[in-house]
N, C-alpha and C positions, 0 to 999 in steps of 0.2 A: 760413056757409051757413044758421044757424040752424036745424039739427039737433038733436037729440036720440038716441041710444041710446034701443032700448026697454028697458023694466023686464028683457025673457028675456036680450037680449044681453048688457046690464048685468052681469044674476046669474050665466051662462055664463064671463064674462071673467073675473068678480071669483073664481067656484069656478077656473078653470085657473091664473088668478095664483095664489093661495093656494098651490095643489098645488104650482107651480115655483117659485116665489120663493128658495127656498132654492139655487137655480140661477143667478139674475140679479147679471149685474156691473151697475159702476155705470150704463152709459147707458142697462140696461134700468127698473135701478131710476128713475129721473131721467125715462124717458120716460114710465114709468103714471105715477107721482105727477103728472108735468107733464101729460097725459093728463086724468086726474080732476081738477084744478085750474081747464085750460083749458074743461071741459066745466061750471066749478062744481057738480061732485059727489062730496059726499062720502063716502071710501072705508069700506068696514067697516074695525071696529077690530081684527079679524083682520087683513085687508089692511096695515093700518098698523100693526101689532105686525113683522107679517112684516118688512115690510119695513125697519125700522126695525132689527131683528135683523142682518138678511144686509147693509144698508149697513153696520152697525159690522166687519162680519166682514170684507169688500170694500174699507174705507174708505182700505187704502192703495193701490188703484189708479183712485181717484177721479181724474180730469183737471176741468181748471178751470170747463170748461161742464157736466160733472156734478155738480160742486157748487154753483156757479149755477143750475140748471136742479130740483134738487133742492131748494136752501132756499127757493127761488122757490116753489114747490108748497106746500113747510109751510107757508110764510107765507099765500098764498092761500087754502090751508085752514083757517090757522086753527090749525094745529097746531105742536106743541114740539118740535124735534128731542131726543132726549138729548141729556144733557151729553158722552157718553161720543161719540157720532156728533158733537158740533161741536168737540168739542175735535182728531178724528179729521180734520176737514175744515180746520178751521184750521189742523191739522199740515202737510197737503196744498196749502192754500193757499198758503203762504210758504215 
């Protein structure tokens, strides 16, 4: 559609994510990353700290489209998963 989030909705999403993160299984995780990816913006490094935490905690109920769907996103962004989250995904994958 060529939308855009505004700057309020952006910071609103990005503060309740933070807050719940600690909350989110894998396809929640998978969907904001994939979310901020598709929108190409990139998340604060709180947001990706968080997240990057609760996937390794999560990491073995990851199904195959959230690990797809997730490394897809770092990649897009630009950014590294751990080594301790791909070694966790890899475990998942095979």
């Amino acid at each position: 559609l060529g939308l855009q989030p505004s700057e309020m909705l952006l910071t609103g999403l990005t503060a309740r994510a933070v807050k719940v993160q600690g909350d989110f299984n894998p396809q929640e995780i998978a969907n904001t990353l994939w979310a901020f990816a598709t929108l190409g913006l990139q998340p604060s490094e709180e947001l990706m700290a968080g997240m990057m935490k609760q996937a390794v905690t999560v990491q073995g109920d990851f199904k195959p489209q959230n690990i797809a769907n997730t490394l897809w996103a770092f990649a897009t962004l630009g950014q590294k998963p751990s080594e301790e989250l791909m070694a966790g995904m890899m475990k998942q994958a095979v």
